[in-house]
C-alpha positions as CSV (number, residue, x, y, z in Angstrom):
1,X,176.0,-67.4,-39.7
2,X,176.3,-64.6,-42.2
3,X,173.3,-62.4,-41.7
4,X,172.4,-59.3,-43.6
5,X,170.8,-56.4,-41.8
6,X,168.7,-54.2,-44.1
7,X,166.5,-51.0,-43.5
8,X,166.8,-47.5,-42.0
9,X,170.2,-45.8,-41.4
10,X,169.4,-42.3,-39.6
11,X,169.8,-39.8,-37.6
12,X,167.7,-39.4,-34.1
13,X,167.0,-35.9,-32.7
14,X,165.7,-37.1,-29.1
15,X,163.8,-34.7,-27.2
16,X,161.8,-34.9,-23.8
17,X,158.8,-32.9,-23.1
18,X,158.2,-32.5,-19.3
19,X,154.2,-33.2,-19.4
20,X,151.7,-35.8,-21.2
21,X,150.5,-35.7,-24.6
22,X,147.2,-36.6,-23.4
23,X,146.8,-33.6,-21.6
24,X,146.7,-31.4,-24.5
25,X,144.7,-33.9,-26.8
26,X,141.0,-33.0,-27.1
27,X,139.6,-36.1,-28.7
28,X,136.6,-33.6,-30.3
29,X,139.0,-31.8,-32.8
30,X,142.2,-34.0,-33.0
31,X,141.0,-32.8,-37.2
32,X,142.1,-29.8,-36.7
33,X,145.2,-30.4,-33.7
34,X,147.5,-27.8,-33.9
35,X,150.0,-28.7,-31.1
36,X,153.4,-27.2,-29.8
37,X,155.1,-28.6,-26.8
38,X,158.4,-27.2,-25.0
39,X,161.4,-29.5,-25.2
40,X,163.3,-30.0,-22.4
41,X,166.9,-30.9,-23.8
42,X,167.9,-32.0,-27.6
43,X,169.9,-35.4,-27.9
44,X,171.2,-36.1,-31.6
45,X,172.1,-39.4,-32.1
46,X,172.7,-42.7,-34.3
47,X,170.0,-44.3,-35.5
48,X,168.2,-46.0,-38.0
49,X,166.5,-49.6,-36.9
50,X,169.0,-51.7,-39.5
51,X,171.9,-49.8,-37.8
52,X,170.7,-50.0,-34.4
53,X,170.1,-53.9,-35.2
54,X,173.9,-54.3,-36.2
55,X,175.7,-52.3,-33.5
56,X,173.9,-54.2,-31.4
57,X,175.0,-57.5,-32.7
58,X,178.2,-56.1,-33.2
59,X,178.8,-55.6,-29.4
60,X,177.6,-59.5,-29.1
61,X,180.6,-60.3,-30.8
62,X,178.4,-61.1,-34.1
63,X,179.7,-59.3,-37.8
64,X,176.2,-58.3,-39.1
65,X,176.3,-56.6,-43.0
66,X,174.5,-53.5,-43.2
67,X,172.3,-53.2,-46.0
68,X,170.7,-49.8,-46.7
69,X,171.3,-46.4,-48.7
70,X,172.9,-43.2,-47.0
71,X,173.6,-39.5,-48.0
72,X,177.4,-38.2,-48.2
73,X,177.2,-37.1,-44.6
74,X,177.3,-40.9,-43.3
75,X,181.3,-40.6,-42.8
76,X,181.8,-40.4,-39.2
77,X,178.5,-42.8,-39.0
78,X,180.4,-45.4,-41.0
79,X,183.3,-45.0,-39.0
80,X,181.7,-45.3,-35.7
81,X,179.7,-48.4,-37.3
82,X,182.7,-50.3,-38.3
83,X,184.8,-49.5,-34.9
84,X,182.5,-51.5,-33.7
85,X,182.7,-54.5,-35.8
86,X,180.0,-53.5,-38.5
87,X,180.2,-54.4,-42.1
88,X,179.3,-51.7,-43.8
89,X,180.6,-53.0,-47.2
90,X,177.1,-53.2,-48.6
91,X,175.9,-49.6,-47.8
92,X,174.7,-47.5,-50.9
93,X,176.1,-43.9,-50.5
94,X,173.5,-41.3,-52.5
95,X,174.9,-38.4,-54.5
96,X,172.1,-35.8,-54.0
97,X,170.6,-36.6,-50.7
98,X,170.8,-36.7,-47.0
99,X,171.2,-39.2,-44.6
100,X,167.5,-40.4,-43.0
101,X,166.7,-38.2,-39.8
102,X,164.3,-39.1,-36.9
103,X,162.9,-36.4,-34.9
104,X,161.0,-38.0,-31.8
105,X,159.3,-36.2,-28.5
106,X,158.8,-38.6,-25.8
107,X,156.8,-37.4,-22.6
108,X,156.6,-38.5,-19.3
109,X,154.8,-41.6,-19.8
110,X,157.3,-42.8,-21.9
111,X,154.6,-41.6,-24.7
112,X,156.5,-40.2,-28.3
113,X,155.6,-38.0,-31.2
114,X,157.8,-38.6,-34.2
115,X,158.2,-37.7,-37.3
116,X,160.5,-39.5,-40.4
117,X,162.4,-37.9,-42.5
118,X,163.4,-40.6,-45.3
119,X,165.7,-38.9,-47.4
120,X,168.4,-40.9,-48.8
121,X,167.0,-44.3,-48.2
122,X,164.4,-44.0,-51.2
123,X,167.8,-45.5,-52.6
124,X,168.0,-48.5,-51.1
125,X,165.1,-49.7,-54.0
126,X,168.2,-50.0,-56.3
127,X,170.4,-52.7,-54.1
128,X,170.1,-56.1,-55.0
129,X,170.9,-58.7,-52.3
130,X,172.9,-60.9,-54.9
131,X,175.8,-59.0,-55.1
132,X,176.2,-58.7,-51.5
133,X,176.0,-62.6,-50.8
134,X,178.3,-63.4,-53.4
135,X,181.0,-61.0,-51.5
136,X,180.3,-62.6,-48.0
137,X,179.9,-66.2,-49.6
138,X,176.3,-66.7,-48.8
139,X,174.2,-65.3,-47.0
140,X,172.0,-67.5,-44.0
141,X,169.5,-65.2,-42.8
142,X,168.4,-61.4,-44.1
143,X,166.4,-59.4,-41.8
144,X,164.1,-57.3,-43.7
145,X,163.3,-54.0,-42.1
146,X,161.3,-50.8,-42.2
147,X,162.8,-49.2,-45.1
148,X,161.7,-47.9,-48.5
149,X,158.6,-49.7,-48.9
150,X,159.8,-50.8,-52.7
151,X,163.5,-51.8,-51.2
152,X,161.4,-54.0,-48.7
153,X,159.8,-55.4,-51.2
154,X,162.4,-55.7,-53.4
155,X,164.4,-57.5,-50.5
156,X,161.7,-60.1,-49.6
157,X,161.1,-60.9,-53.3
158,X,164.5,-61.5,-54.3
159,X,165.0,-63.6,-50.6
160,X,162.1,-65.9,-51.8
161,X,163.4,-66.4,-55.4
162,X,166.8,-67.2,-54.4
163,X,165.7,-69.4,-51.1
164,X,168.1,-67.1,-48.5
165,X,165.9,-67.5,-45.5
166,X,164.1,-64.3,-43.9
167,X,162.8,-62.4,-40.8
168,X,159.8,-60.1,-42.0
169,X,160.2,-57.1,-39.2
170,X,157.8,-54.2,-41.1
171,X,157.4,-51.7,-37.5
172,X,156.9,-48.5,-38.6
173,X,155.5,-49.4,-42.4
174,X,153.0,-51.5,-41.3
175,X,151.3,-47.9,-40.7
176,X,151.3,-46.6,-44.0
177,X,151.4,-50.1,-46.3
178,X,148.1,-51.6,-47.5
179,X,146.6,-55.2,-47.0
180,X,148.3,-56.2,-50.1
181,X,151.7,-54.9,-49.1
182,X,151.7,-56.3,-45.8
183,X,150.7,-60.0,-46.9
184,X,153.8,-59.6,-49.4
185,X,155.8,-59.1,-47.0
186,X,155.6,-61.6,-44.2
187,X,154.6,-64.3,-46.4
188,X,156.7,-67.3,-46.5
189,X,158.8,-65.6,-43.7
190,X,161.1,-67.7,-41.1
191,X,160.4,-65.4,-38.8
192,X,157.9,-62.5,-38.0
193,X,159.0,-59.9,-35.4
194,X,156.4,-57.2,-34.3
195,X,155.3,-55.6,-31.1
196,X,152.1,-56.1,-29.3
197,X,150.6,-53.4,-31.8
198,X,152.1,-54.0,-34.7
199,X,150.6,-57.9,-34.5
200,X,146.7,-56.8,-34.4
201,X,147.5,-54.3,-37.1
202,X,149.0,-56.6,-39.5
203,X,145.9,-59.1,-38.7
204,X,143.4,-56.1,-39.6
205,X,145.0,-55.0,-42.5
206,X,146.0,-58.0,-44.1
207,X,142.7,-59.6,-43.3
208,X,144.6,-62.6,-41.7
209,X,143.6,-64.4,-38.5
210,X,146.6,-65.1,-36.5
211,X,145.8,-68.8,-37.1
212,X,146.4,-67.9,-40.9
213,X,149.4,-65.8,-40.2
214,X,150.4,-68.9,-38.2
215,X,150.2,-71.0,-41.6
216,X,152.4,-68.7,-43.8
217,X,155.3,-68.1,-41.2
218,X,157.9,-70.3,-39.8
219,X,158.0,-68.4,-36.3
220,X,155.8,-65.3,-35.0
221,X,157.7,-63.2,-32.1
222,X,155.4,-60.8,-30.6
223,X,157.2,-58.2,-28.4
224,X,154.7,-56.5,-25.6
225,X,156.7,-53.8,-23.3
226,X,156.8,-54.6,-19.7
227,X,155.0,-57.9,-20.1
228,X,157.9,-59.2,-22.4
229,X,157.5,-61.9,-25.3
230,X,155.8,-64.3,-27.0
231,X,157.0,-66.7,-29.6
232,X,154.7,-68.9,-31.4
233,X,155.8,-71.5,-33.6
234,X,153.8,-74.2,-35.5
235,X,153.0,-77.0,-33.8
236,X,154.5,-76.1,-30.8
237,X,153.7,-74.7,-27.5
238,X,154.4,-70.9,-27.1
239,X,157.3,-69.4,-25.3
240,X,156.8,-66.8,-22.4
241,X,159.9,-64.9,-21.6
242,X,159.7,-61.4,-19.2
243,X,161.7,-58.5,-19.5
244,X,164.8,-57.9,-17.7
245,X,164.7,-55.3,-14.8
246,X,166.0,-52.2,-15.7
247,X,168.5,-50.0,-13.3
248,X,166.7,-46.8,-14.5
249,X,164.4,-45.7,-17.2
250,X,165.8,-43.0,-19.4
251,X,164.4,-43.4,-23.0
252,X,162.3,-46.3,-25.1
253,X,163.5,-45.3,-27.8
254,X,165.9,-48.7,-30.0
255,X,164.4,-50.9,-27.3
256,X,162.9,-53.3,-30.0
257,X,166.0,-52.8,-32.2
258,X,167.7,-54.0,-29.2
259,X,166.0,-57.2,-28.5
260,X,166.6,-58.0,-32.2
261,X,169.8,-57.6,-32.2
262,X,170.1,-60.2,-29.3
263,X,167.9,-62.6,-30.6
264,X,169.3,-63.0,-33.8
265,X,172.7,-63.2,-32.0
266,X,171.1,-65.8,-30.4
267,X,169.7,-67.7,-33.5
268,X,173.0,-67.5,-34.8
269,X,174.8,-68.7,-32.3
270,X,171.5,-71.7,-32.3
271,X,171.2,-71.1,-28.9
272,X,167.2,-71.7,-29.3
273,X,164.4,-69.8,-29.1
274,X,164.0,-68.9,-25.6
275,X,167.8,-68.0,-24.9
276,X,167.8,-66.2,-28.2
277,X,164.7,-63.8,-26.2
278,X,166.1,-63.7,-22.9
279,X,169.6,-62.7,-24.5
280,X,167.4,-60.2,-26.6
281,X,165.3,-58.9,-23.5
282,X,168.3,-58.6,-21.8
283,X,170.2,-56.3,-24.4
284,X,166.9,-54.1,-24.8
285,X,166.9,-53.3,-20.7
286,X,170.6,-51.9,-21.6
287,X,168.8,-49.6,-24.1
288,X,166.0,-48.2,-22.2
289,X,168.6,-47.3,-19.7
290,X,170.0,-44.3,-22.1
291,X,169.7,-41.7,-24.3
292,X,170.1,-42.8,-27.6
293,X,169.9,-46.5,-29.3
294,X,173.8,-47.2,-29.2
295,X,175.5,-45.4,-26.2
296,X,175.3,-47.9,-24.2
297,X,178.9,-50.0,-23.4
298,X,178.5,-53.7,-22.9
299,X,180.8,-55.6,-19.8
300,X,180.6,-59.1,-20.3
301,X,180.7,-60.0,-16.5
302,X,178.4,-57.6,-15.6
303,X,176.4,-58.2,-18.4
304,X,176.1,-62.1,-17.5
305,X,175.3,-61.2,-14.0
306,X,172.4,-59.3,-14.8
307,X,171.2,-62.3,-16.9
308,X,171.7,-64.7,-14.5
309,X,169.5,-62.6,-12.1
310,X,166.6,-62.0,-14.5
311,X,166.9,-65.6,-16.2
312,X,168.7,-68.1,-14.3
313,X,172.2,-69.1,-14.0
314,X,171.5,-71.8,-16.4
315,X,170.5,-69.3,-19.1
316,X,173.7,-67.1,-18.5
317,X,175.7,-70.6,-18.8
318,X,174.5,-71.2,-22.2
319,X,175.5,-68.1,-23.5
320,X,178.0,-66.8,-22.3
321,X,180.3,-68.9,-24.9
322,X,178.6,-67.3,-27.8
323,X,178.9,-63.3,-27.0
324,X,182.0,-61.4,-26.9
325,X,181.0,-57.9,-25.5
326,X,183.2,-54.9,-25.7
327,X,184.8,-55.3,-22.1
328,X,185.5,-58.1,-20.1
């Protein structure tokens, strides 16, 4: 399958705080919060949810296309990108403006703080999809993530005109977009990927029940931490898949970006609903085991051994023909 990747490219500045938020929030005056809290250690990483998505395919042994708008400082990004089996054919390079940054606290509950910085990708309005499936002849799925709210847009519209089928993944947007926005995006979708959060919030701002959200996508996947997934599809029965134990807990942060990029390697590899989760789940565990969203270093062996122990030998069976990770 040719699938197209679009949204944030960035740059993550990671820091830890050696507390809890919620001790210094005073629920009387969060109008007037004026907080300041002391960061351990700095991390400055790769980023960007449509970049995390694609490295992470990438090290599946898929060839994702990056879609999404950059500054001039991208270089060694790009470079790092397509070592690892990235296209990044399709990736606007701005003249005036830097490369998206993400500067994100996270506390000892796992908590975080962030703050978005989108610079270059207010670009990423001005690619058209077109162009990009013509190069690649054709394109068979396009994720569309958070991003410049008109490129989302823009994205979804053009995906519904020209009948490419469509995941509707919003995250972060879903925050600041109105009713109106939302519904334009996810409707019509082929698949609808939010977290636990992320799902009540698009039901209260759209106005939707998630019986009518149920009527205007193809497949809802509702992500929910530590007590894993749910996929819901019409007229079926829903699919319950847990997480994956993790070694260690280091840093949430590209865990979501992470079970994407599995599931979709899954999808494309039509490996079915529920492998496509537990391959994702997997792949996420991997991520909440480091710093950063793509330092981790996929084994294929040890990486089907840990599957087999959280899903089955029967699971790791049926995909271990389909991935290709970095080393053997």
């Amino acid at each position: 399958m040719q699938i197209a990747i679009t949204g944030s490219i960035a740059t993550d500045h990671l820091m830890t705080f050696k507390g809890r938020f919620r001790d210094s929030l005073v629920v009387e005056q969060l109008d007037k919060v004026s907080l300041s809290f002391l960061a351990d250690d700095l991390e400055v990483r790769r980023g960007g949810v449509a970049a995390n998505i694609a490295f992470g395919m990438a090290n599946l042994g898929q060839r994702p296309i990056l879609v999404g708008a950059v500054g001039e400082d991208f270089a060694d990004y790009r470079s790092w990108l397509e070592r690892h089996g990235v296209d990044c054919h399709s990736v606007h390079v701005s003249e005036s403006k830097h490369t998206a940054r993400f500067v994100c606290t996270t506390d000892e509950d796992m908590a975080q703080i962030a703050t978005f910085y989108a610079g270059a990708m207010s670009e990423a309005r001005a690619i058209e999809l077109d162009p990009i499936a013509q190069r690649v002849g054709g394109l068979d799925l396009v994720l569309v993530g958070a991003n410049d709210p008109e490129a989302m847009l823009r994205h979804t519209r053009e995906c519904r005109s020209r009948g490419i089928p469509f995941a509707a993944d919003p995250s972060q947007q879903l925050a600041f977009a109105d009713g109106d926005t939302i519904r334009q995006l996810i409707d019509g979708a082929d698949f609808l990927l939010t977290n636990e959060y992320e799902a009540a919030l698009t039901e209260q701002k759209t106005g939707w029940s998630a019986e009518e959200i149920a009527d205007r996508v193809h497949t809802r996947v509702v992500t929910k931490g530590k007590e894993g997934v749910t996929i819901e599809r019409r007229g079926e029965d829903p699919i319950e898949v847990s997480v994956a134990r993790e070694v260690r807990r280091a840093d949430p942060t590209g865990v979501g970006d992470a079970f994407r990029a599995g599931f979709l390697t899954g999808l494309a590899a039509d490996l079915g609903l529920r492998h496509s989760a537990e391959l994702g789940s997997m792949l996420a565990t991997y991520v909440i085991e480091t710093v950063g969203t793509q330092e981790y270093t996929l084994g294929k062996a040890s990486f089907l051994q840990r599957l087999a122990d959280a899903y089955g030998q029967e699971s790791a069976d049926a995909i271990e023909p389909h991935i290709a990770c970095v080393a053997p």
